[in-house]
N, C-alpha and C positions, 0 to 999 in steps of 0.2 A: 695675868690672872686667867685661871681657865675656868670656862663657862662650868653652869653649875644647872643640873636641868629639874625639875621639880613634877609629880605627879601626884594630884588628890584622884586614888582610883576607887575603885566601888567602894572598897571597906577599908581606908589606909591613906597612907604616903608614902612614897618612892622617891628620892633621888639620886641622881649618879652625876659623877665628875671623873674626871683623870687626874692622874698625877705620874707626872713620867711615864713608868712603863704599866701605871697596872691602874685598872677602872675602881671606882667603888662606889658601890651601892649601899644607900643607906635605908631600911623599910621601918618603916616607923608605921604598927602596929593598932596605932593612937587606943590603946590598951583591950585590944582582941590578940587571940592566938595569934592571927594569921594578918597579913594581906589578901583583900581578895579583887582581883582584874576582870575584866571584860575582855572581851575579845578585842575590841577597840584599845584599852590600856594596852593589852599584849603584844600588839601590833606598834602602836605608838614607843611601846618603853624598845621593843626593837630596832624602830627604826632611829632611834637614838642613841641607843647601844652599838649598833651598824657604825655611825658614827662615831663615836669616841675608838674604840677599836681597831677603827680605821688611820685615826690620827697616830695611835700608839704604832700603829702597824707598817706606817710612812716613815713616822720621826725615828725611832728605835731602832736600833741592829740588835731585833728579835730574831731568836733562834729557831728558825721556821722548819725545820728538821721534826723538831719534838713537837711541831700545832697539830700533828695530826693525834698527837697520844692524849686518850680519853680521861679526864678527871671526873667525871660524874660515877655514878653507877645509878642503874635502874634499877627500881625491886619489882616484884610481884603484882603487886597494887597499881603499877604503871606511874609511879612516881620516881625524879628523878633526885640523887644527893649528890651535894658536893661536901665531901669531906676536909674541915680544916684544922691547924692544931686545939682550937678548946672550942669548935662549932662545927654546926652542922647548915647548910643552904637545903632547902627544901621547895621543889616546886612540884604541885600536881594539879589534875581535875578533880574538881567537887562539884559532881553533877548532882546534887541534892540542893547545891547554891545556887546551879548554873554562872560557875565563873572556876578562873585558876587562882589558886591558891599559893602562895607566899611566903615558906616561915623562916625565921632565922634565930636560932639559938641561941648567938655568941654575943649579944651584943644589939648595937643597932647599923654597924658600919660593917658593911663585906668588904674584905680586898680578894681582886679577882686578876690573875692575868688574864693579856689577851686570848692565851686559848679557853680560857673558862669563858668569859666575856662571848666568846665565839658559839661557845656550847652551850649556853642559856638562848642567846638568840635564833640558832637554830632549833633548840627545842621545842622556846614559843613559837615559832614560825608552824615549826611540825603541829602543836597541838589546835593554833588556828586553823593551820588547812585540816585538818582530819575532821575538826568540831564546824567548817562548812561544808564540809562534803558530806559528814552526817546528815546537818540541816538540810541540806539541798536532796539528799535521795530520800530522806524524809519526804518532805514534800510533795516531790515527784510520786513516791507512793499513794499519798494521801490523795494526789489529783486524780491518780490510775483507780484508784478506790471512788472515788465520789464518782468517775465518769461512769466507772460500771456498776452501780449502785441502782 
């Protein structure tokens, strides 16, 4: 039986599991548009993702040739999609929420291979460190500010 990992995150649930060769995620919306994560979720559902991934990426004779070709696309908005036959994956920032955002179209179950699995987790990872390095030179201003005040 393969583990089954569960998240109540800010505004939602998230779970993921494997099954052979490909992860799924299931976001349960608990009837809002979206999911919406913390920074803390986002880091967490990573480092779980990291994992599972990893299992697939051990057990399988995955064709690691093709991990490097990109399934997402970026748009304009600085949101990322993953395109699939009758859905869309949707992950951005909503700094109006302060949190990242969630949606899924198709359903409530994503199947993802591992290089999608791979490119959401780097994503989160990317929008983590950008959204502390924001906070931190923030700050750093705010103290450059108050000391010459």
């Amino acid at each position: 039986m393969n583990d089954i990992f569960h998240w109540f995150v800010k505004q939602g649930r998230i779970a993921a599991w494997n099954e052979f060769e490909n992860t799924f995620l299931e976001i349960d919306t608990e009837g809002k548009d979206s999911c919406l994560l913390t920074l803390q979720d986002a880091i967490d559902i990573s480092e779980i993702l990291t994992k599972l991934s990893s299992e697939i990426w051990d057990s399988f004779d995955i064709n690691k040739r093709n991990s490097v070709q990109g399934h997402y696309v970026k748009l304009q908005d600085h949101s990322f999609i993953w395109e699939f036959d009758d859905s869309i994956l949707k992950i951005f920032v909503n700094f109006k929420l302060n949190a990242i955002e969630v949606n899924f179209n198709g359903g409530s179950v994503c199947k993802l291979s591992v290089q999608q699995t791979v490119e959401i987790i780097q994503i989160l990872q990317q929008i983590v460190t950008n959204t502390m390095e924001q906070n931190s030179s923030f700050e750093k201003r705010k103290k450059w500010w108050e000391y010459w005040k």
